[in-house]
DRENFI-656661 format. One record per residue (C-alpha): residue in three letters; y, z, x. Coordinates in steps of 0.25 Angstrom, whole numbers, padded with zeros to 4 digits, always signed. Each point is the difference from the previous one (the first is absolute). Layout:
ALAYZX/...
! end
This chain:
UNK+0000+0410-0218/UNK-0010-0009-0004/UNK-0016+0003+0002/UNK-0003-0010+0012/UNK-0014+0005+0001/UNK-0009-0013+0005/UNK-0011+0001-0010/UNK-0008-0011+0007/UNK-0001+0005+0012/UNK-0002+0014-0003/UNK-0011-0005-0011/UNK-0005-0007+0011/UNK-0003+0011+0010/UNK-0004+0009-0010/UNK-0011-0008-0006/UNK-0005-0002+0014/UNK+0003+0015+0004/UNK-0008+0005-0013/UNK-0010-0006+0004/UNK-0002+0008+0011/UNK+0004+0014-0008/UNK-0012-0002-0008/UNK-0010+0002+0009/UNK+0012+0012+0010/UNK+0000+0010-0010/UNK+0015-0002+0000/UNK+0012+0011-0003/UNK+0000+0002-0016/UNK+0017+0000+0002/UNK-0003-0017+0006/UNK-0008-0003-0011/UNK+0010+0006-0011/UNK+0012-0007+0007/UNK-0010-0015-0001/UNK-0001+0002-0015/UNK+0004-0012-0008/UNK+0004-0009+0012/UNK-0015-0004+0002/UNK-0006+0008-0013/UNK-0013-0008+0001/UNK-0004+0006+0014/UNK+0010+0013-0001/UNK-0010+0003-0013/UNK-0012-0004+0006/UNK+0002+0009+0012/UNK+0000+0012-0005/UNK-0011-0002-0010/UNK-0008-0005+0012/UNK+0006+0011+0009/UNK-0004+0012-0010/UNK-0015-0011-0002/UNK-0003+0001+0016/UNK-0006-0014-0002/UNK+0000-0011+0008/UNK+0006-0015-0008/UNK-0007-0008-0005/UNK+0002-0015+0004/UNK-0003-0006-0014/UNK+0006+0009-0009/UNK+0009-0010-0010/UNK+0011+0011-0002/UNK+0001+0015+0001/UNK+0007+0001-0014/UNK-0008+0001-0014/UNK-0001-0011-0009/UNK+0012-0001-0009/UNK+0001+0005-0014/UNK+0005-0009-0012/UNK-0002-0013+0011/UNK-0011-0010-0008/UNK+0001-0011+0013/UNK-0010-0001+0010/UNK+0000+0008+0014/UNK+0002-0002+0014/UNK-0014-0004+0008/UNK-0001+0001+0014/UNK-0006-0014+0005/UNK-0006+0004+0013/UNK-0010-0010-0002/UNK+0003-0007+0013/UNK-0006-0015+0003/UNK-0010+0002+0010/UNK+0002-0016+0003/UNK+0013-0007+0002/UNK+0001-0009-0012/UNK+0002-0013+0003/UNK+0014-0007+0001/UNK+0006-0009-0009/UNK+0010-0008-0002/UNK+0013+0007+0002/UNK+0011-0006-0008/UNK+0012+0006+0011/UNK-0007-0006+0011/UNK+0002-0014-0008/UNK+0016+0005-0001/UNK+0000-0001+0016/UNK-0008-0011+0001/UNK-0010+0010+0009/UNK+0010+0003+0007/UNK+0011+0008+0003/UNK+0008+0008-0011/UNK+0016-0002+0001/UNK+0013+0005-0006/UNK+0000-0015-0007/UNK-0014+0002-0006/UNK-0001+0016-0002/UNK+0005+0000-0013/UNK-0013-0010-0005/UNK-0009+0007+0008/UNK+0003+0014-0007/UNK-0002-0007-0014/UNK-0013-0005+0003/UNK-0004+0013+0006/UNK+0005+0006-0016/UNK-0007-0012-0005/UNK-0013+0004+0008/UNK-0001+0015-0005/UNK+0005-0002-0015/UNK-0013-0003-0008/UNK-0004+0014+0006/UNK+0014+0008+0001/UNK+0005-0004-0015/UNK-0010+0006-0007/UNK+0001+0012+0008/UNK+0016+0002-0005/UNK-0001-0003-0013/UNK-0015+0006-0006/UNK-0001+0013+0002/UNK-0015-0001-0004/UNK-0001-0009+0013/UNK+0004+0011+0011/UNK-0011-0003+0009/UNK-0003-0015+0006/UNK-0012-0002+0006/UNK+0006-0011+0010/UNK+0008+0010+0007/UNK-0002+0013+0007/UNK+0005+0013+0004/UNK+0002+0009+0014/UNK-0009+0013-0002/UNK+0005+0012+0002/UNK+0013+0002-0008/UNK-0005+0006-0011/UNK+0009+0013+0000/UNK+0012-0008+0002/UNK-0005-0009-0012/UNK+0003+0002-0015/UNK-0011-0004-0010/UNK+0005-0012-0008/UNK+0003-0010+0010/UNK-0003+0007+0012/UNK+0014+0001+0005/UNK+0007+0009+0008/UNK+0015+0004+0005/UNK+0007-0011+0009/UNK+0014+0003+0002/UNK+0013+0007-0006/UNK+0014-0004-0001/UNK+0012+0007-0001/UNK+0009-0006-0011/UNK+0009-0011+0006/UNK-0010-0006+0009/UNK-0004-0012-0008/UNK+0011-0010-0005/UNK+0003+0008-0013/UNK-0010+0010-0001/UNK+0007+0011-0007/UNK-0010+0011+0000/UNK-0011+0004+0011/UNK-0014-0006-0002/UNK-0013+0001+0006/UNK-0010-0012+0005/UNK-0015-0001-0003/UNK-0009-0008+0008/UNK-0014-0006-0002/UNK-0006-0008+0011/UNK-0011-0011-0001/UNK-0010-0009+0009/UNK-0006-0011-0005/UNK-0015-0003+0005/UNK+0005-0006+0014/UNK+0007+0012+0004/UNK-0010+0010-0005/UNK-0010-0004+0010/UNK+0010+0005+0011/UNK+0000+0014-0010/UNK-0016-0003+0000/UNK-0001+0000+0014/UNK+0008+0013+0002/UNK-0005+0009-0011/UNK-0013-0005-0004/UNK-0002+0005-0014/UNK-0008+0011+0003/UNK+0005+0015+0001/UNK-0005+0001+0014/UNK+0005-0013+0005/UNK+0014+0004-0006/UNK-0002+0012+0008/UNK-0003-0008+0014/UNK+0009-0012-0003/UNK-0001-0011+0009/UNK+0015-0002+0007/UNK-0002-0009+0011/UNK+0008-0015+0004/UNK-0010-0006-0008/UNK-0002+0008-0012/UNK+0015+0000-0005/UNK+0003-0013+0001/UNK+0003-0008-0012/UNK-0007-0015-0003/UNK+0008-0011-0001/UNK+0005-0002-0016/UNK+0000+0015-0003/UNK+0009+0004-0010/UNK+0006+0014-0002/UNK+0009+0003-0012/UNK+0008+0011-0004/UNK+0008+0004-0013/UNK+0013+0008-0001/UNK+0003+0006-0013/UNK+0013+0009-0002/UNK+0003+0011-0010/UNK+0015-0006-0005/UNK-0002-0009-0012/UNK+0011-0011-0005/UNK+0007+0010-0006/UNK+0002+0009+0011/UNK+0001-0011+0010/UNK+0002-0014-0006/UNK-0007-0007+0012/UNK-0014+0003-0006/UNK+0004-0005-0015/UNK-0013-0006-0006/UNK-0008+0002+0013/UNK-0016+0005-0003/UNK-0002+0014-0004/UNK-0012+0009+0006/UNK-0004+0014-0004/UNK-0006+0010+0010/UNK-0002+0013+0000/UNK+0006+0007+0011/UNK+0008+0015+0001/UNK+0015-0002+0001/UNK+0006-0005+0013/UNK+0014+0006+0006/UNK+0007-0012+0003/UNK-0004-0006-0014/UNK+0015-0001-0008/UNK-0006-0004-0011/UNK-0009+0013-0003/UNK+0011+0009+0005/UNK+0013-0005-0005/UNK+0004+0002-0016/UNK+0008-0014+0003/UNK-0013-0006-0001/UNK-0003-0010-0011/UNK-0014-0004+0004/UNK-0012+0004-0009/UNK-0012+0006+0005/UNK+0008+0004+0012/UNK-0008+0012+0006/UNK+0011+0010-0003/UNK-0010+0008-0009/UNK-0009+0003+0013/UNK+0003+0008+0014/UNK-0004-0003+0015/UNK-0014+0006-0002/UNK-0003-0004-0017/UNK-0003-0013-0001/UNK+0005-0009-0013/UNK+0000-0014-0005/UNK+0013-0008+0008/UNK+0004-0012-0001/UNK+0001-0009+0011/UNK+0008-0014+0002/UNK-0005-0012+0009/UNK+0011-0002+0011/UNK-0006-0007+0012/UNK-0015-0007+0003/UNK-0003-0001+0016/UNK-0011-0011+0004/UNK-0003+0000+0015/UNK-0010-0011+0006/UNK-0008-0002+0013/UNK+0004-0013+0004/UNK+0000-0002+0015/UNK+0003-0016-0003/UNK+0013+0000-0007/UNK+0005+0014+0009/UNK-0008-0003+0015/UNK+0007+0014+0004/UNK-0002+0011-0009/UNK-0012-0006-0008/UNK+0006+0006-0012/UNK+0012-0007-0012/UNK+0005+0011-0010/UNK+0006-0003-0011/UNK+0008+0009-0010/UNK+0002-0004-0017/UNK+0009+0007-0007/UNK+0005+0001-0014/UNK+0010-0009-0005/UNK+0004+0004-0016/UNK+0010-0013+0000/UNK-0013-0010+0007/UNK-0006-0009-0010/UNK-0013+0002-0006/UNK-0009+0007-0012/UNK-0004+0012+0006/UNK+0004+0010+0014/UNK-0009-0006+0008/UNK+0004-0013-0001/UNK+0015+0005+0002/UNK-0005+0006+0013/UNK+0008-0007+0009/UNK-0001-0003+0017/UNK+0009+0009+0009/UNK-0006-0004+0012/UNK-0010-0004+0010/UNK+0000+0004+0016/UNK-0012-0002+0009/UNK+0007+0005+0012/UNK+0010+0009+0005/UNK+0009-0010+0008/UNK+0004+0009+0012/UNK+0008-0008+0005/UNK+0008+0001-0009/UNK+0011+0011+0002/UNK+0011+0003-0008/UNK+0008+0016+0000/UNK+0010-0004-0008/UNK+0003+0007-0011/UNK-0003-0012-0009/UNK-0014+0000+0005/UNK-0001+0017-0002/UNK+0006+0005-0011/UNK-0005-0002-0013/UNK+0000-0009-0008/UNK-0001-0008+0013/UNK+0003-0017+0000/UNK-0013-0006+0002/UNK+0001-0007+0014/UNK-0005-0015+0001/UNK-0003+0001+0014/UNK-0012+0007-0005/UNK-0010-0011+0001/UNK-0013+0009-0004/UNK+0009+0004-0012/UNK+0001-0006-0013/UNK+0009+0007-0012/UNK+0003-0005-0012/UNK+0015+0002-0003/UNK-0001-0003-0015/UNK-0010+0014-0002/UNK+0006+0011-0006/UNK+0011+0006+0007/UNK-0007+0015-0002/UNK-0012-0007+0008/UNK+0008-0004+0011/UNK+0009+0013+0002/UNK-0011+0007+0010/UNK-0004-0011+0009/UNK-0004+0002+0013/UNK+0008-0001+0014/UNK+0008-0012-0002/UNK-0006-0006-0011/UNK-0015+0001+0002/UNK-0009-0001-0011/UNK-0002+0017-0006/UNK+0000+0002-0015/UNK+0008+0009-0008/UNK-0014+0009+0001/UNK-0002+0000+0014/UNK+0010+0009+0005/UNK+0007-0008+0013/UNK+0012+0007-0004/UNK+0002+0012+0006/UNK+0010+0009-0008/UNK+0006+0008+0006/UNK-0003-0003+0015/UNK+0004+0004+0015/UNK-0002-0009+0011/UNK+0009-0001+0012/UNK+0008+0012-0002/UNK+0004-0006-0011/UNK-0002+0004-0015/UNK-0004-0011-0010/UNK+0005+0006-0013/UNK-0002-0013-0009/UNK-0012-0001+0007/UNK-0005-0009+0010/UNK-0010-0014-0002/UNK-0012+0001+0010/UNK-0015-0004+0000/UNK-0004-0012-0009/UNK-0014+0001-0008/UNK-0008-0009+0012/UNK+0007+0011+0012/UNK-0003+0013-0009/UNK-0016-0006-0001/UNK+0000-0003+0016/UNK+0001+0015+0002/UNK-0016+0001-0008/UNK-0008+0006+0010/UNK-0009+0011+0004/UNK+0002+0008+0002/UNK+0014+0001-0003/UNK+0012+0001+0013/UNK+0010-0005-0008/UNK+0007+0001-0012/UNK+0001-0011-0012/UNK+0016+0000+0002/UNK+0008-0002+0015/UNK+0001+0016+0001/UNK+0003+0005+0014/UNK-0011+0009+0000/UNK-0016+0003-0008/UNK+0000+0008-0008/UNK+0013-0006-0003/UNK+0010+0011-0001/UNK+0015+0000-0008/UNK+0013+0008+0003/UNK+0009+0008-0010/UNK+0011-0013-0005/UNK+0013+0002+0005/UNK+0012+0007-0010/UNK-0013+0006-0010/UNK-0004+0014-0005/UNK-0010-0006-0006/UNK-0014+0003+0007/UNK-0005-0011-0006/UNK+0009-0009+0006/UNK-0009-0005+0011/UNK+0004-0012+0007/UNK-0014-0008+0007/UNK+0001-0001+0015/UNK-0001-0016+0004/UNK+0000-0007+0014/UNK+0012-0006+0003/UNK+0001-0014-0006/UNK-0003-0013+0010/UNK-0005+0010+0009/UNK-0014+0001+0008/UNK-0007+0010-0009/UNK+0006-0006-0013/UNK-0004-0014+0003/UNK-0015+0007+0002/UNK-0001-0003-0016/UNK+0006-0014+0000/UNK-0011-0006+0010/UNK-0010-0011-0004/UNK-0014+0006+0003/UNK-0012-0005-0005/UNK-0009+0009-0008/UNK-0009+0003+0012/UNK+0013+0006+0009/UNK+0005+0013-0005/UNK+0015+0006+0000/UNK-0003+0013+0009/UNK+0004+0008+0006/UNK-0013+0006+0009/UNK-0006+0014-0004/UNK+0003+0009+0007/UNK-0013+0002+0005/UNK+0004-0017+0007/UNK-0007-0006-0012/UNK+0005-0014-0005/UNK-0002+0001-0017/UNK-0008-0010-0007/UNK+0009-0009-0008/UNK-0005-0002-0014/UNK+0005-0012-0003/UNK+0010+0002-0010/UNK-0008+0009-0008/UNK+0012+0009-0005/UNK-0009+0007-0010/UNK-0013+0003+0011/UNK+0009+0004+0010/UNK+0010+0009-0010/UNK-0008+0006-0012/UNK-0016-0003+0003/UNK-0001+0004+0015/UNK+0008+0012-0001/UNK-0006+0005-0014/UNK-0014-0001+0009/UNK+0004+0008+0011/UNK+0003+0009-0011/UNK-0015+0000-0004/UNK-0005+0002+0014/UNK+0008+0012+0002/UNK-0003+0007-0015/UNK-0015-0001+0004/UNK+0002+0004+0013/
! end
């Protein structure tokens, strides 16, 4: 039978849970069974388990510089604006008119938000002499997770089969910005300092985001075009990084991609090439999206989209700016992927002409998640009943309502947190682990398809009948910084 393993997810709870085994002293037999899904803090672990030393918030990557690599190196910017620059003229508030964003204007809203970051984010792609842009900044923290030329570290893994034509199983790596606006709200928390890192400020006012932040992420893949013909002439980066398991192009002989890793293990680092598949860009704009305060946008590669170079071929797949809950479909159209993209969804914009590969793993009934984000859940359980092809739930804006502190909840609509996953039905496979997931439409699931402002968290309560701080959409402070300073806390302690 075929490996249904969900990478995302277990990825996902592993780079959380690692975080925590650092600083534990955890069971030699847990660490060995994480090598190569998450090799950047599998490897760190131990080196910092055998060390007995605390993390340090601004290391820029646990690995050593590269041999035989004459570009420039990763620099942590934590370098925080002490003062809110000034706001300017915003070219996507003059699409709205100052107003509200629409499914009729979405689509020039997103291309004035690539407009806006291009002078900065091109260079960035394409001169690898230019890997550090002093316009844009970084969360601390995630050094051990980190490799050393771009400063990325593992997102997700995906099976074969789960994109639109995607042969073999590839790996994502993901690199996450702040421009200045945005990292005063980083500023305000971790103060650039070790001792404020330490003591960070979390409180309603410190994590809130100013108006005309803007956050972007990268996505990078380790299938070329000619093990997967979607990334065809799409930008090229090197890092150095060991070997991860779910990564088919390093693993399998069928491989014809150069520089593919293959040559390394999970804990020996090599030079890998990696392919640009997807670019998220998320703004704070309570104007245009009254309710949540926030509009994400996801840009994908298209090899068949005009233009010179791949970032000008990096096309719109969407825009959402809420969750629409009143909006609810159970039919199978709207939850089984590739799932039809449901008009009805007035928060919602998708753009029907983007790759079909981008579109195969949108979220419950055609909510905005790109083919990075992981709202497919494969295999899945919910309902007693067992999703083998997988089953579409949380969108990109409902995954980032669940940032809070600390965390109750997980990322995806799971019954229970920790999130736990039963053995799938009719498999000898021990791998073969299928995520347990609310019942679609019901009280619990529609929990992640609420509009909240950034100030109202998700929840649950403690247990001790504490309500949890929301975050205001920070994936990255809540998922990766927070937990890796815990960490800290307790190796000192």
């Amino acid at each position: 039978m075929k490996k249904h393993l969900l990478i995302y997810t277990v990825t996902a709870l592993l780079l959380f849970d690692t975080s925590v085994l650092i600083a534990d002293n955890t069971d030699p037999v847990i660490l060995e069974e994480m090598h190569g899904k998450v090799p950047f803090l599998t490897l760190a672990s131990e080196e910092m388990k055998q060390a007995r030393s605390p993390i340090h918030p601004f290391l820029n990557s646990s690995l050593p510089k590269p041999n035989h690599y004459d570009g420039g190196l990763f620099n942590l910017n934590h370098d925080y604006p002490k003062v809110l620059p000034p706001e300017p003229a915003f070219p996507w508030k003059k699409v709205t008119n100052h107003g509200l964003i629409t499914q009729e204007n979405a689509k020039q809203y997103v291309e004035a938000l690539k407009q806006y970051v291009s002078k900065d984010i091109s260079p960035l792609i394409f001169d690898k002499a230019k890997v550090n842009n002093k316009n844009w900044y970084q969360s601390i923290w995630l050094g051990t997770e980190r490799e050393p030329i771009h400063g990325m570290y593992v997102g997700s893994g995906f099976p074969a089969n789960t994109l639109t034509n995607q042969k073999l199983d590839l790996t994502t790596y993901v690199f996450t910005l702040y421009d200045k606006r945005a990292a005063k709200t980083l500023g305000n928390i971790w103060g650039q300092d070790k001792h404020q890192a330490m003591n960070p400020v979390l409180t309603k006012d410190s994590t809130q985001y100013a108006e005309g932040s803007v956050i972007v992420k990268f996505a990078f893949v380790t299938s070329c075009g000619s093990d997967w013909q979607a990334m065809t002439d799409t930008a090229v980066w090197q890092i150095f990084a060991p070997l991860n398991v779910s990564n088919g192009s390093g693993h399998s002989q069928a491989s014809k991609c150069s520089q593919n890793g293959a040559n390394g293990n999970s804990t020996t680092p090599v030079l890998t090439n990696i392919y640009m598949m997807q670019f998220d860009i998320i703004v704070k704009d309570s104007i245009a999206a009254p309710e949540t305060g926030w509009v994400f946008s996801t840009l994908v590669y298209d090899r068949t989209a005009s233009g010179k170079d791949a970032w000008e071929k990096m096309v719109p797949l969407g825009a959402t700016w809420g969750n629409n809950p009143d909006v609810i479909n159970t039919l199978a159209t709207a939850l089984t992927p590739p799932v039809s993209v449901n008009q009805k969804l007035t928060e919602n914009w998708i753009n029907l002409d983007a790759p079909a590969y981008a579109k195969s793993t949108l979220g419950w009934d055609g909510r905005l998640s790109g083919p990075n984000d992981g709202a497919v859940v494969t295999p899945a359980w919910a309902d007693g009943k067992y999703y083998h092809q997988g089953l579409a739930s949380v969108g990109c804006l409902g995954c980032h309502s669940s940032a809070q502190y600390p965390m109750t909840a997980f990322l995806l609509p799971t019954t229970t947190y920790p999130p736990r996953s039963v053995q799938a039905p009719l498999s000898s496979d021990p791998d073969a682990k299928a995520l347990v997931l609310a019942p679609p439409s019901s009280s619990l699931w529609m929990q992640w398809f609420q509009n909240r402002n950034g100030t109202t968290a998700m929840g649950p309560q403690t247990s001790k009948g504490k309500t949890p701080l929301a975050l205001d959409y920070d994936m990255v402070t809540a998922f990766k910084a927070i937990p890796m300073w815990q960490a800290a806390v307790k190796a000192q302690k």
